[in-house]
N, CA, C, O and CB atoms as a CASP TS submission, in Angstrom:
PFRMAT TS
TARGET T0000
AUTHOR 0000-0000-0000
METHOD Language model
MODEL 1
PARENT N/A
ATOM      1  N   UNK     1       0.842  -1.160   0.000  1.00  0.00           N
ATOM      2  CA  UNK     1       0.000   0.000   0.000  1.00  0.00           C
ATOM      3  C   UNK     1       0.898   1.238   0.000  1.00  0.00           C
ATOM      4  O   UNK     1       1.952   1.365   0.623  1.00  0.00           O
ATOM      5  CB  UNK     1      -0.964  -0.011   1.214  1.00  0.00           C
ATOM      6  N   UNK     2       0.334   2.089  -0.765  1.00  0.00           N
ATOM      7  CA  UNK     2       1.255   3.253  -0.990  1.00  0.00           C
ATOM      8  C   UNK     2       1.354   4.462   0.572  1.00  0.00           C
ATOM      9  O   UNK     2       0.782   4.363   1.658  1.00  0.00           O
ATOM     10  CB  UNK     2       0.507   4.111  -2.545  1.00  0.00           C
ATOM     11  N   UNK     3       1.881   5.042   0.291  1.00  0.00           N
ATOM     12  CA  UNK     3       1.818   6.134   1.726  1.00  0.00           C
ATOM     13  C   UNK     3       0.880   7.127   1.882  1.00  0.00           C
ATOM     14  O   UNK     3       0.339   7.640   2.862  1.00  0.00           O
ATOM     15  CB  UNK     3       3.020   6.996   1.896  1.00  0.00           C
ATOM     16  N   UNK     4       0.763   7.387  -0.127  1.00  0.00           N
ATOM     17  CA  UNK     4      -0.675   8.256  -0.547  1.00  0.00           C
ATOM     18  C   UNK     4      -2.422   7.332   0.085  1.00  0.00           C
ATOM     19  O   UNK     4      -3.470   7.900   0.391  1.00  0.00           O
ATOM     20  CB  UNK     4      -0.643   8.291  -2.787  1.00  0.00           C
ATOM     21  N   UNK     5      -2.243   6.414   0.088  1.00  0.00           N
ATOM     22  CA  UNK     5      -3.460   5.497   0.374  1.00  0.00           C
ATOM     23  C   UNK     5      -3.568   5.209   1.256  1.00  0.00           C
ATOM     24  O   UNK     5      -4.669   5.079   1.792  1.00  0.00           O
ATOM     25  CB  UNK     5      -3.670   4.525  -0.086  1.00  0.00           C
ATOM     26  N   UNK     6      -2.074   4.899   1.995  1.00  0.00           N
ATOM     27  CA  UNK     6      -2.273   4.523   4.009  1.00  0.00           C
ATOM     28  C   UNK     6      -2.969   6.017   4.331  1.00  0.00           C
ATOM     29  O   UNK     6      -4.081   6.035   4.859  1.00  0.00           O
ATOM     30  CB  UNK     6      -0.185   4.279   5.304  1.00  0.00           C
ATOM     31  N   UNK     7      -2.357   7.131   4.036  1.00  0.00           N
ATOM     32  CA  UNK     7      -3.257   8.460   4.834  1.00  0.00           C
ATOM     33  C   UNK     7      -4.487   8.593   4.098  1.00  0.00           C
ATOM     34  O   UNK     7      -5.189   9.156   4.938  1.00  0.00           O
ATOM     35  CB  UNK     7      -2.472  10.101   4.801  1.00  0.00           C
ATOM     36  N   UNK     8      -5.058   8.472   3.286  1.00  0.00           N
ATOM     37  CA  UNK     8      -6.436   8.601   2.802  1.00  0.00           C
ATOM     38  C   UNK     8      -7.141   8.005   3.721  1.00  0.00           C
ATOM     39  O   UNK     8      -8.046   8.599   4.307  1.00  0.00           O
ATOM     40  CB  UNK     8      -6.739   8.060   1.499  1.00  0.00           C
ATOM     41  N   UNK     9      -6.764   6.531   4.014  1.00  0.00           N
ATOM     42  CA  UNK     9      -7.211   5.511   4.695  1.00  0.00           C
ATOM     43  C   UNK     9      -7.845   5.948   6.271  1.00  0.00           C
ATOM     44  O   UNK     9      -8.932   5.841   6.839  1.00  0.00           O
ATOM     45  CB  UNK     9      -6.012   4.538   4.719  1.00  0.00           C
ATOM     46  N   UNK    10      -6.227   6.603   6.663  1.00  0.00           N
ATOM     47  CA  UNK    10      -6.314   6.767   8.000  1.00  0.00           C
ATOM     48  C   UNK    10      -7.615   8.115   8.003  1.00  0.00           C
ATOM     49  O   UNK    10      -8.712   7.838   8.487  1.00  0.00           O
ATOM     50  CB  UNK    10      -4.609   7.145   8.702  1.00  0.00           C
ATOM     51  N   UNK    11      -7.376   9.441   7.468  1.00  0.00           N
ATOM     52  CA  UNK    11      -7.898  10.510   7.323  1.00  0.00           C
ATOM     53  C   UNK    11      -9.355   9.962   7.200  1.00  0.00           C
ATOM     54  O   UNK    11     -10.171  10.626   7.839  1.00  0.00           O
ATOM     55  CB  UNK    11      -7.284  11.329   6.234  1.00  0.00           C
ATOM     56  N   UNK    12      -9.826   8.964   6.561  1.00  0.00           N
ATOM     57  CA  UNK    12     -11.189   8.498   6.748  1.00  0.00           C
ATOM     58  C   UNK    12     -11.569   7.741   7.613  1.00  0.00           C
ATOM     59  O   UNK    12     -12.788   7.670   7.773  1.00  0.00           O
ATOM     60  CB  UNK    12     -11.606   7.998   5.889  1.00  0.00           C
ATOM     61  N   UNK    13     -10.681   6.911   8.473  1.00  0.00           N
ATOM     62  CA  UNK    13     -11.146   5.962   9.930  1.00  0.00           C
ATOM     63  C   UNK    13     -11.220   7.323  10.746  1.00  0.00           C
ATOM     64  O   UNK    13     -12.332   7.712  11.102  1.00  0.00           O
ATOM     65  CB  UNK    13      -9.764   4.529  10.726  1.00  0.00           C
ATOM     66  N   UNK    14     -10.323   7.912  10.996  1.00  0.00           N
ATOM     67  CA  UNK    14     -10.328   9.485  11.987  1.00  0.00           C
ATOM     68  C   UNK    14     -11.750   9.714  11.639  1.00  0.00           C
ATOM     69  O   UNK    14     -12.713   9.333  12.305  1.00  0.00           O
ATOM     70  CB  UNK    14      -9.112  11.078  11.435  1.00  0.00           C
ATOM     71  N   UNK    15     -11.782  10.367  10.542  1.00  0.00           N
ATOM     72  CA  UNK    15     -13.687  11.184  10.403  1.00  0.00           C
ATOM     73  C   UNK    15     -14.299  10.157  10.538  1.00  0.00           C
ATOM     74  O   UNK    15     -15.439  10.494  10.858  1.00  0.00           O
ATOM     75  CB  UNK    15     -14.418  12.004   8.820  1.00  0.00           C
ATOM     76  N   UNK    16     -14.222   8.906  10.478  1.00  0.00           N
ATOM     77  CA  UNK    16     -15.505   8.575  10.706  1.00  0.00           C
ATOM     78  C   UNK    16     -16.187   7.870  12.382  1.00  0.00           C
ATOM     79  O   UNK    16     -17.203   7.381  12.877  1.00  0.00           O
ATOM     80  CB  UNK    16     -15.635   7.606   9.533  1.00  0.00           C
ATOM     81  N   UNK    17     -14.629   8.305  12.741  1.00  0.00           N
ATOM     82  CA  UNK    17     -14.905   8.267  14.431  1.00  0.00           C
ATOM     83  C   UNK    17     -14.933   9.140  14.841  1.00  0.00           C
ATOM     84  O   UNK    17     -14.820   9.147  16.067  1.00  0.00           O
ATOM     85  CB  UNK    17     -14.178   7.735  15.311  1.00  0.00           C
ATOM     86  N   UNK    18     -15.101  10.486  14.124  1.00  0.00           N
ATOM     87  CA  UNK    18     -15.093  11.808  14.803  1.00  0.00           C
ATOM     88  C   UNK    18     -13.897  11.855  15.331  1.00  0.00           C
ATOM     89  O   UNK    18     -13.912  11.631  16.541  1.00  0.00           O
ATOM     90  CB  UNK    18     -16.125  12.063  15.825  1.00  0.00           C
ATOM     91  N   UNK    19     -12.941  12.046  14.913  1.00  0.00           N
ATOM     92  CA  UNK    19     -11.290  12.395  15.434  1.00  0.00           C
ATOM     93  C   UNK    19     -10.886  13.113  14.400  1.00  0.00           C
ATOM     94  O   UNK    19     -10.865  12.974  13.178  1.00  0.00           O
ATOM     95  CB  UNK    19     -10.143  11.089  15.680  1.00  0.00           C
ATOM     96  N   UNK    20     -10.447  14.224  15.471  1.00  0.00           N
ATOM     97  CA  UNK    20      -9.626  15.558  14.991  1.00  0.00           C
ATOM     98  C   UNK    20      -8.645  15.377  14.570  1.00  0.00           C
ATOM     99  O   UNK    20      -7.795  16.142  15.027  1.00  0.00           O
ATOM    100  CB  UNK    20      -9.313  16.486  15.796  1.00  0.00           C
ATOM    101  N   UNK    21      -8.228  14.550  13.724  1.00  0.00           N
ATOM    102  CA  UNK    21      -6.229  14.291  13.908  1.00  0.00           C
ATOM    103  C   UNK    21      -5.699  13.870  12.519  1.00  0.00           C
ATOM    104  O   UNK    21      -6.301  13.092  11.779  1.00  0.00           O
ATOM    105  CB  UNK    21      -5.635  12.699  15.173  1.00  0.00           C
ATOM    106  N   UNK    22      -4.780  14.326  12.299  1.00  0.00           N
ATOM    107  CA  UNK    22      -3.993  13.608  10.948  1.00  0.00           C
ATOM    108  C   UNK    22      -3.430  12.207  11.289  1.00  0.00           C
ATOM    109  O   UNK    22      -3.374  11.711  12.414  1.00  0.00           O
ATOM    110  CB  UNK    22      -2.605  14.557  10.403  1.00  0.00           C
ATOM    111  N   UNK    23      -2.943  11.549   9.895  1.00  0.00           N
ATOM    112  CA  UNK    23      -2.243  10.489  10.271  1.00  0.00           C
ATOM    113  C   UNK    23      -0.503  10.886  11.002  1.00  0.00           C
ATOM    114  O   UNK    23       0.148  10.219  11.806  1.00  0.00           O
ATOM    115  CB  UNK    23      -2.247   9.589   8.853  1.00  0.00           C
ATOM    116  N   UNK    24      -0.201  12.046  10.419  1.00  0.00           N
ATOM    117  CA  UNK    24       0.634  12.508  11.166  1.00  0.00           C
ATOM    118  C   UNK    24       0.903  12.483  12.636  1.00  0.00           C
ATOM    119  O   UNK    24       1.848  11.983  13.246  1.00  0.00           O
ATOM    120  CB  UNK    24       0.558  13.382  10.880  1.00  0.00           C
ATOM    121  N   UNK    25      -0.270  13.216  13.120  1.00  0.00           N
ATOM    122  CA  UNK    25      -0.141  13.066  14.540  1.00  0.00           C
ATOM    123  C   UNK    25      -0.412  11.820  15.317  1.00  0.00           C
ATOM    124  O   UNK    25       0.094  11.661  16.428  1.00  0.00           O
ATOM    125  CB  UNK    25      -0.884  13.935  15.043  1.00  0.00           C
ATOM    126  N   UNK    26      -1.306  10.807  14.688  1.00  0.00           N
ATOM    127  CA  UNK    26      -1.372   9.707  14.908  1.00  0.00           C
ATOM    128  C   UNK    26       0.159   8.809  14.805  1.00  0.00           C
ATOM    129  O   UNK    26       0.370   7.937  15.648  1.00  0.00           O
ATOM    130  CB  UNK    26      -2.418   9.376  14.073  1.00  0.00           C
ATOM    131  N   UNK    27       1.127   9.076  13.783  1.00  0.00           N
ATOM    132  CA  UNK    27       2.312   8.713  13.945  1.00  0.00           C
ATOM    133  C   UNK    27       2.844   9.210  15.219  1.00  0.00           C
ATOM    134  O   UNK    27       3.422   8.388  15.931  1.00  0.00           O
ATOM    135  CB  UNK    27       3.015   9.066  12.893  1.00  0.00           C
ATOM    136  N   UNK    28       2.716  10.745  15.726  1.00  0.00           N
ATOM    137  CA  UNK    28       3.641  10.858  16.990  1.00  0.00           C
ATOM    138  C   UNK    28       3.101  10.531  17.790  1.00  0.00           C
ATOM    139  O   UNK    28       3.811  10.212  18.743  1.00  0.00           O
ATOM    140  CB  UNK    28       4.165  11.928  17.417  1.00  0.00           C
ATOM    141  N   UNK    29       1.748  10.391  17.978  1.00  0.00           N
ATOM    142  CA  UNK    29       1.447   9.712  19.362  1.00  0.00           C
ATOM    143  C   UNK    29       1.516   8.186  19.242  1.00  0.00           C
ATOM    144  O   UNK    29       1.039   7.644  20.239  1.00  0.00           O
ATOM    145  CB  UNK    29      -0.039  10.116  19.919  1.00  0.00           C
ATOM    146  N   UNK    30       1.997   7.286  18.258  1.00  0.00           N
ATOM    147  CA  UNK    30       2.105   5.995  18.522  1.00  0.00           C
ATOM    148  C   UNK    30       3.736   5.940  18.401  1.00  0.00           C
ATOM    149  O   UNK    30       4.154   4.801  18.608  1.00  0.00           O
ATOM    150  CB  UNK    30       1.186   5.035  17.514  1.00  0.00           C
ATOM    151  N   UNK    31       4.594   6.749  18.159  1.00  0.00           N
ATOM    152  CA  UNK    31       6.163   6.917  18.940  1.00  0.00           C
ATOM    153  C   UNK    31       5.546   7.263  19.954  1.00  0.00           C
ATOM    154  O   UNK    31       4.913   6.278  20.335  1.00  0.00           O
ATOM    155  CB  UNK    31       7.446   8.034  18.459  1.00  0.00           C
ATOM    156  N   UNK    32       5.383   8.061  20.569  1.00  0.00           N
ATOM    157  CA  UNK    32       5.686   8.484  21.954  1.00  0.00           C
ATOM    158  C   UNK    32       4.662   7.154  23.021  1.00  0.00           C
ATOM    159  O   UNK    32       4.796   7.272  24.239  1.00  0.00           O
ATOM    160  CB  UNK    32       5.074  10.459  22.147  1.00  0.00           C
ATOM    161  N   UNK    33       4.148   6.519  22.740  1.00  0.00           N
ATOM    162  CA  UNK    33       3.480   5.311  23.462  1.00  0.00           C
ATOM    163  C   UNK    33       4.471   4.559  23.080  1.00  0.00           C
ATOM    164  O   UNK    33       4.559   3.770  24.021  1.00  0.00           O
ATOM    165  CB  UNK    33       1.980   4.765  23.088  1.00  0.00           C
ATOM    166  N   UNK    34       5.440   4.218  22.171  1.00  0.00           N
ATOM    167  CA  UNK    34       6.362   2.812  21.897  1.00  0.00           C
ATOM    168  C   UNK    34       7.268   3.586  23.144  1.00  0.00           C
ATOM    169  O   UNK    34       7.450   2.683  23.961  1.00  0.00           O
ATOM    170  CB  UNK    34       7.294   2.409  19.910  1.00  0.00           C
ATOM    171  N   UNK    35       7.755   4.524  23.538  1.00  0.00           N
ATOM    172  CA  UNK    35       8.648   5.201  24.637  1.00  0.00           C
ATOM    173  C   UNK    35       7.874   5.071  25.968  1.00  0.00           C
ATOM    174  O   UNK    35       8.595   4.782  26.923  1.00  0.00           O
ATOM    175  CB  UNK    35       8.965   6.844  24.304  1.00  0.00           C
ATOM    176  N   UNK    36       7.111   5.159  26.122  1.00  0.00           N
ATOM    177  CA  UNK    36       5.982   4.836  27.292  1.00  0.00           C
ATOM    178  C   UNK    36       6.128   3.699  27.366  1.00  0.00           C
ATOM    179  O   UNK    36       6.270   3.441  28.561  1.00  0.00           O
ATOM    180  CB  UNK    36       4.500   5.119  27.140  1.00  0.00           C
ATOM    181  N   UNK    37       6.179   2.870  26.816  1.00  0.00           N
ATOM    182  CA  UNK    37       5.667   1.088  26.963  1.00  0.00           C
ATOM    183  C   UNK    37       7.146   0.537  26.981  1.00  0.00           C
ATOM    184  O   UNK    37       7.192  -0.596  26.503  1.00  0.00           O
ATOM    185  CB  UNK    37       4.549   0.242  25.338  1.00  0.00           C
ATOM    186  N   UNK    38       8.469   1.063  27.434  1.00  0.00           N
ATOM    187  CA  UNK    38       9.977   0.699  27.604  1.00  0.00           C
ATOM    188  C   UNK    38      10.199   0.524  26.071  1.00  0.00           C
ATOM    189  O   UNK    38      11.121  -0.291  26.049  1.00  0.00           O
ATOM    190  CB  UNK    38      10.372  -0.781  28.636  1.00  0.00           C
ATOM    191  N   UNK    39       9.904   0.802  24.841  1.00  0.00           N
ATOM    192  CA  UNK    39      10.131   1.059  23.712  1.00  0.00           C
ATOM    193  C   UNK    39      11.923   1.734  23.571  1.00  0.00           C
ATOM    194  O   UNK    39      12.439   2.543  24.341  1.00  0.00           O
ATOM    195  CB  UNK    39       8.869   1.999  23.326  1.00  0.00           C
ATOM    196  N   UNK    40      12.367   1.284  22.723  1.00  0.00           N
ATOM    197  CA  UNK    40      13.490   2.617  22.572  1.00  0.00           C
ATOM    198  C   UNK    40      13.784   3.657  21.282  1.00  0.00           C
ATOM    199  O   UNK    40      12.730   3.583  20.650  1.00  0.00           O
ATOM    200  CB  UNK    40      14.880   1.994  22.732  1.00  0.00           C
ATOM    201  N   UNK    41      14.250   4.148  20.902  1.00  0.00           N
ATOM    202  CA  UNK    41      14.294   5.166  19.849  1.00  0.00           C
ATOM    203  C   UNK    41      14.334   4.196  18.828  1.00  0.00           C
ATOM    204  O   UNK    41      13.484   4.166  17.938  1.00  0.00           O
ATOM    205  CB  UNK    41      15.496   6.266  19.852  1.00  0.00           C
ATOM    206  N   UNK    42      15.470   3.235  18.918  1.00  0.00           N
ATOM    207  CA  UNK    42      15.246   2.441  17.953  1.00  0.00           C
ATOM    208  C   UNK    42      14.034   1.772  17.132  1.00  0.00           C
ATOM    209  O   UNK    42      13.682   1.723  15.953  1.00  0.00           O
ATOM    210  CB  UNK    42      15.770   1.776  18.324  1.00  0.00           C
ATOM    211  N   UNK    43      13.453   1.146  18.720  1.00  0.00           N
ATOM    212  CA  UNK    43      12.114   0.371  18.155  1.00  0.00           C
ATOM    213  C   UNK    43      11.260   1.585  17.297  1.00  0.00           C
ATOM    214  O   UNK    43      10.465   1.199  16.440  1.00  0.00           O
ATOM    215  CB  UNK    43      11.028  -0.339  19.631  1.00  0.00           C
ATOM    216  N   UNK    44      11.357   2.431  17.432  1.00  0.00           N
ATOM    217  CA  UNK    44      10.529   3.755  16.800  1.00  0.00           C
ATOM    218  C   UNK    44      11.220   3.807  15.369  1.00  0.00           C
ATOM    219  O   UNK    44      10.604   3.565  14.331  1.00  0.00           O
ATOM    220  CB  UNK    44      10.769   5.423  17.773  1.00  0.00           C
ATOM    221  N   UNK    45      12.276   4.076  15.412  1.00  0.00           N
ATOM    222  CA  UNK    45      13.065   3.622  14.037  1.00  0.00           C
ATOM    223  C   UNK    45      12.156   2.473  12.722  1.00  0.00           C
ATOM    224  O   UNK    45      11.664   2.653  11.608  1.00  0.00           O
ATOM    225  CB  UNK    45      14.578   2.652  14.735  1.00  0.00           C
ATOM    226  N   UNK    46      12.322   1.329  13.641  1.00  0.00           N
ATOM    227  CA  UNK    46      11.787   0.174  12.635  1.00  0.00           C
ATOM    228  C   UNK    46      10.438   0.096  12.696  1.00  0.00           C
ATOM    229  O   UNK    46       9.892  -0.539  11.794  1.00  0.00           O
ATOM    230  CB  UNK    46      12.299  -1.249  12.913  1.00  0.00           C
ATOM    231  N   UNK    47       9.644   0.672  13.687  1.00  0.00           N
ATOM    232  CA  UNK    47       7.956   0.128  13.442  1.00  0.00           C
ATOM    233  C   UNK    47       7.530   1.701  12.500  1.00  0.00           C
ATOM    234  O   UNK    47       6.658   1.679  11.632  1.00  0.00           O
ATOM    235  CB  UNK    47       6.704  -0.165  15.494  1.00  0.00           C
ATOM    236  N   UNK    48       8.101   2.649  12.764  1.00  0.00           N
ATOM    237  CA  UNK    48       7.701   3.732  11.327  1.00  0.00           C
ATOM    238  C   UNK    48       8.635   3.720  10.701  1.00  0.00           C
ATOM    239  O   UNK    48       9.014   4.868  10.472  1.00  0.00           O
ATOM    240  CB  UNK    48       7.375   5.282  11.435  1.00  0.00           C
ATOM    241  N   UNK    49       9.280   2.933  10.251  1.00  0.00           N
ATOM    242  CA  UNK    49      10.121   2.750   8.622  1.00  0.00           C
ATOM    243  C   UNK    49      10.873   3.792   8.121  1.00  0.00           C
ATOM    244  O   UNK    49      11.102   4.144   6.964  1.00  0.00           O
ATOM    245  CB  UNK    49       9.151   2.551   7.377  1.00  0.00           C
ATOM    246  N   UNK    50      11.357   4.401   9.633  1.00  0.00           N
ATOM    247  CA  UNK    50      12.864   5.203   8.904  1.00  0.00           C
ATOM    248  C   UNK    50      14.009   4.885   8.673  1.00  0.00           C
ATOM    249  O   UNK    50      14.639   3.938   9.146  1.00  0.00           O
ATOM    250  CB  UNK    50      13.344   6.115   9.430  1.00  0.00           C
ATOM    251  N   UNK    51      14.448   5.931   7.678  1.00  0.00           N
ATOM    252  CA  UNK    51      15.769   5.254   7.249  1.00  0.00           C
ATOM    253  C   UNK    51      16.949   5.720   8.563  1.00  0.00           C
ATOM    254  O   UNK    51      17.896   5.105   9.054  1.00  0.00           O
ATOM    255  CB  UNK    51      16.283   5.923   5.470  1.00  0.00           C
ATOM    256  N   UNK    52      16.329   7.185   8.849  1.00  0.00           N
ATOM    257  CA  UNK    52      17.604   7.487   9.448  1.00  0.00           C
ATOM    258  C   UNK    52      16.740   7.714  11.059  1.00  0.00           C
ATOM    259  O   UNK    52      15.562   8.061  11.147  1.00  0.00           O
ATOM    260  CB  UNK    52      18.591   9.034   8.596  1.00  0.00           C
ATOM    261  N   UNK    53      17.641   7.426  12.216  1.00  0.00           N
ATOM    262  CA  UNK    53      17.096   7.474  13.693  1.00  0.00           C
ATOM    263  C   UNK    53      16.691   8.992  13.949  1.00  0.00           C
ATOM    264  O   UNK    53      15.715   9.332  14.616  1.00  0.00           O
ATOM    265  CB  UNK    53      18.304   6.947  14.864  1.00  0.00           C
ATOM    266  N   UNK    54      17.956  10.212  13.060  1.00  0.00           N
ATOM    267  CA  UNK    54      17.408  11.484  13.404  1.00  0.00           C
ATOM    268  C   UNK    54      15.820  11.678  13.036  1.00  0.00           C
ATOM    269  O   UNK    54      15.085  12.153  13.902  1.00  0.00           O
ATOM    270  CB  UNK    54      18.268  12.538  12.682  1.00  0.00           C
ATOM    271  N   UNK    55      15.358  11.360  11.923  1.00  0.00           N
ATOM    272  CA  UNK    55      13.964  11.265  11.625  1.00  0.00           C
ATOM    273  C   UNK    55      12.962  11.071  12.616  1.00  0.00           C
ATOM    274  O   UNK    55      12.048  11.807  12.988  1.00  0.00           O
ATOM    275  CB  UNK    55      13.804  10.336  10.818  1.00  0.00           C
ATOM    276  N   UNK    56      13.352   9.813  13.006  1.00  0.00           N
ATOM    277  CA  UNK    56      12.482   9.453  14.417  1.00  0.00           C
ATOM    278  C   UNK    56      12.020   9.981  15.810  1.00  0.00           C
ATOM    279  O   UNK    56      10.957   9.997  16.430  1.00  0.00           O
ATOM    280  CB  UNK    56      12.964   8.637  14.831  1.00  0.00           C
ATOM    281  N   UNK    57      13.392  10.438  16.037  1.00  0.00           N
ATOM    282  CA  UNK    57      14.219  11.524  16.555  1.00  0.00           C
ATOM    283  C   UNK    57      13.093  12.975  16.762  1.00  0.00           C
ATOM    284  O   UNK    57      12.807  13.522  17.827  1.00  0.00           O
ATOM    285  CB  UNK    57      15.605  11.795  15.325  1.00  0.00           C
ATOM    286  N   UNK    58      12.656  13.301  15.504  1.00  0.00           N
ATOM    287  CA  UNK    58      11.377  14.389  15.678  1.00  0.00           C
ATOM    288  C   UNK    58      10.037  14.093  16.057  1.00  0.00           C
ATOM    289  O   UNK    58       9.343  15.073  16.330  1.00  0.00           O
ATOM    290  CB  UNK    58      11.105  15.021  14.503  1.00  0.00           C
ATOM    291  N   UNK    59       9.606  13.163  16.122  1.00  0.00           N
ATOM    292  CA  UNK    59       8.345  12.596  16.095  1.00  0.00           C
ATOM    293  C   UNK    59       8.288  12.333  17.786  1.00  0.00           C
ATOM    294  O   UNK    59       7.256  11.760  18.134  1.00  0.00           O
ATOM    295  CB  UNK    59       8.222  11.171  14.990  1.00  0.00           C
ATOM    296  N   UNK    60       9.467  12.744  19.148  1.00  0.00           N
ATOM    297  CA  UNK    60       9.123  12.016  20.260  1.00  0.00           C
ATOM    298  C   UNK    60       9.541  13.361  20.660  1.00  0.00           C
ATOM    299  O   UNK    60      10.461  14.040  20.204  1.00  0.00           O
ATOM    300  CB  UNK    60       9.744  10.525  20.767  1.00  0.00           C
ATOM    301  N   UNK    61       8.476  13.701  21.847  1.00  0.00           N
ATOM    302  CA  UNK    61       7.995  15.046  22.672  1.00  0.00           C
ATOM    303  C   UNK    61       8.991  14.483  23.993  1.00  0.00           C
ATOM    304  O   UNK    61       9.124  13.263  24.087  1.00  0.00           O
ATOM    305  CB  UNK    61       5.878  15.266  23.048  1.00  0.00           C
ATOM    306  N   UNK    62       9.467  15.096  24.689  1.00  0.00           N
ATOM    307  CA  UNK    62      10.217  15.005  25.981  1.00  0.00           C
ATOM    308  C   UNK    62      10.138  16.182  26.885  1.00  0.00           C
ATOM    309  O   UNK    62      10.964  17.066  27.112  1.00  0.00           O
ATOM    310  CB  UNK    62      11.618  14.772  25.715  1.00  0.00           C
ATOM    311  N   UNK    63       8.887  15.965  27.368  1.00  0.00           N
ATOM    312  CA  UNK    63       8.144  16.656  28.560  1.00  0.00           C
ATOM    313  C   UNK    63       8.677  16.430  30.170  1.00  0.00           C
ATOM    314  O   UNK    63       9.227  15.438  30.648  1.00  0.00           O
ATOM    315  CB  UNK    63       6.629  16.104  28.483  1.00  0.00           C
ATOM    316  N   UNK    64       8.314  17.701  30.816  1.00  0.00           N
ATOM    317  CA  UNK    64       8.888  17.891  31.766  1.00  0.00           C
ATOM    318  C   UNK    64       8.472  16.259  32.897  1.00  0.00           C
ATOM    319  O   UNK    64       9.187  15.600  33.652  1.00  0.00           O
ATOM    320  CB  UNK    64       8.411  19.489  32.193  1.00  0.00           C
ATOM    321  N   UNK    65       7.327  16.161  32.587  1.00  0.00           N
ATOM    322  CA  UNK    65       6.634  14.886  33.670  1.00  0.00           C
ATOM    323  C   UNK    65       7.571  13.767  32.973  1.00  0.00           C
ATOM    324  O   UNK    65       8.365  13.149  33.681  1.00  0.00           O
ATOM    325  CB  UNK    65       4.509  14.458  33.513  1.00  0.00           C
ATOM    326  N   UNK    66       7.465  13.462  31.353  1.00  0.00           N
ATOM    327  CA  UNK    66       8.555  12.262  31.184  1.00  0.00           C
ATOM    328  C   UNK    66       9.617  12.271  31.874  1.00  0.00           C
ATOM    329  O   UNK    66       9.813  11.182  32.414  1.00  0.00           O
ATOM    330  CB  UNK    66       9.083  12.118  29.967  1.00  0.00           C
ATOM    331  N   UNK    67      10.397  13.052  32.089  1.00  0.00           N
ATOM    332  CA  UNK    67      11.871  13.063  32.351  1.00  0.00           C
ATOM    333  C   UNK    67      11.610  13.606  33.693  1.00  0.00           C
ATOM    334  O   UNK    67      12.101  14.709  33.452  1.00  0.00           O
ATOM    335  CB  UNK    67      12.924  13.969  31.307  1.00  0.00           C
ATOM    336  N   UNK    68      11.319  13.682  34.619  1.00  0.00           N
ATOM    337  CA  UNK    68      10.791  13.391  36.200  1.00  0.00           C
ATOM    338  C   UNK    68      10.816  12.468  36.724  1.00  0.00           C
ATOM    339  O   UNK    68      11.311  12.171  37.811  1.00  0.00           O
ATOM    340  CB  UNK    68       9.716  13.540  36.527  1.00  0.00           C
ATOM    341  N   UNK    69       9.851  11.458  35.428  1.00  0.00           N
ATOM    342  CA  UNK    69       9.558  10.073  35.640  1.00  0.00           C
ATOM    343  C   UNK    69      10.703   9.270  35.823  1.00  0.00           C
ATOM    344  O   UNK    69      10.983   8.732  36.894  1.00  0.00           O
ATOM    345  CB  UNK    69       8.820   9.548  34.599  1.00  0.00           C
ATOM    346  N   UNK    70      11.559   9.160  34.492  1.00  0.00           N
ATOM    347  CA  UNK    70      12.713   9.014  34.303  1.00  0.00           C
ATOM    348  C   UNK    70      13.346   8.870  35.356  1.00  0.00           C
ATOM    349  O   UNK    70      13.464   7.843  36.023  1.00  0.00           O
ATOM    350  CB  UNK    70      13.132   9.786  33.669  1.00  0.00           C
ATOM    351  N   UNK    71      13.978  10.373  35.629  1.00  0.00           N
ATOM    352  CA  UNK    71      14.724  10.553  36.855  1.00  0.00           C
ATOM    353  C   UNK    71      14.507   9.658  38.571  1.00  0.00           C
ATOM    354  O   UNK    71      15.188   9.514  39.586  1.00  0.00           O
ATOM    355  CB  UNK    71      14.447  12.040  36.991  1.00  0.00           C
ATOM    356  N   UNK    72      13.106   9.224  38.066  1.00  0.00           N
ATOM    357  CA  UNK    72      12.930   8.516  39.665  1.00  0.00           C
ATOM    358  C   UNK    72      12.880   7.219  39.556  1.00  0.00           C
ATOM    359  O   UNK    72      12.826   6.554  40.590  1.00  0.00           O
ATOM    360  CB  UNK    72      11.602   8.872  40.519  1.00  0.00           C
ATOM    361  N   UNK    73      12.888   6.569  38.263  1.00  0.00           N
ATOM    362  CA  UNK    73      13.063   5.207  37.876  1.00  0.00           C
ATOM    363  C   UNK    73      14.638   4.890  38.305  1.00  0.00           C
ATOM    364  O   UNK    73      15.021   3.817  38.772  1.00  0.00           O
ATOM    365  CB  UNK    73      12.724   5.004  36.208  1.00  0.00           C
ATOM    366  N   UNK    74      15.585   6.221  38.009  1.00  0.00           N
ATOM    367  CA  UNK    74      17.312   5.821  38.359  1.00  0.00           C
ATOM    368  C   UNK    74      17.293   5.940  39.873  1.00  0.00           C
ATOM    369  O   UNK    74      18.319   5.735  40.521  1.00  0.00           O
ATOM    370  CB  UNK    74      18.681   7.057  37.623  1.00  0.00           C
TER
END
């Protein structure tokens, strides 16, 4: 399936559940849950099919409560 047809796809499951959202943002919020769930940058790497890790790299938010969290896990 092309990338033009996966977002058509998605852009029409969204409306037709009434969701505000691109497939875009649906990409960063399913990185930032693979990081939630002990995921690592990597695994984000290979389940959205980048070539390069910096790519991936943009798609993950690092909020003050993440890295709190973090900090009290060490």
């Amino acid at each position: 399936m092309s990338a033009d047809v996966m977002q058509k796809l998605v852009k029409r499951i969204y409306a037709h559940a009434g969701i505000q959202a691109t497939s875009h943002s649906g990409r960063r919020t399913f990185a930032n849950r693979i990081l939630s769930n002990d995921g690592t940058i990597k695994d984000v790497q290979v389940l959205l099919r980048h070539n390069n890790i910096a790519q991936s790299a943009t798609y993950l938010e690092s909020g003050t409560d993440r890295m709190a969290a973090l900090v009290r896990k060490v």
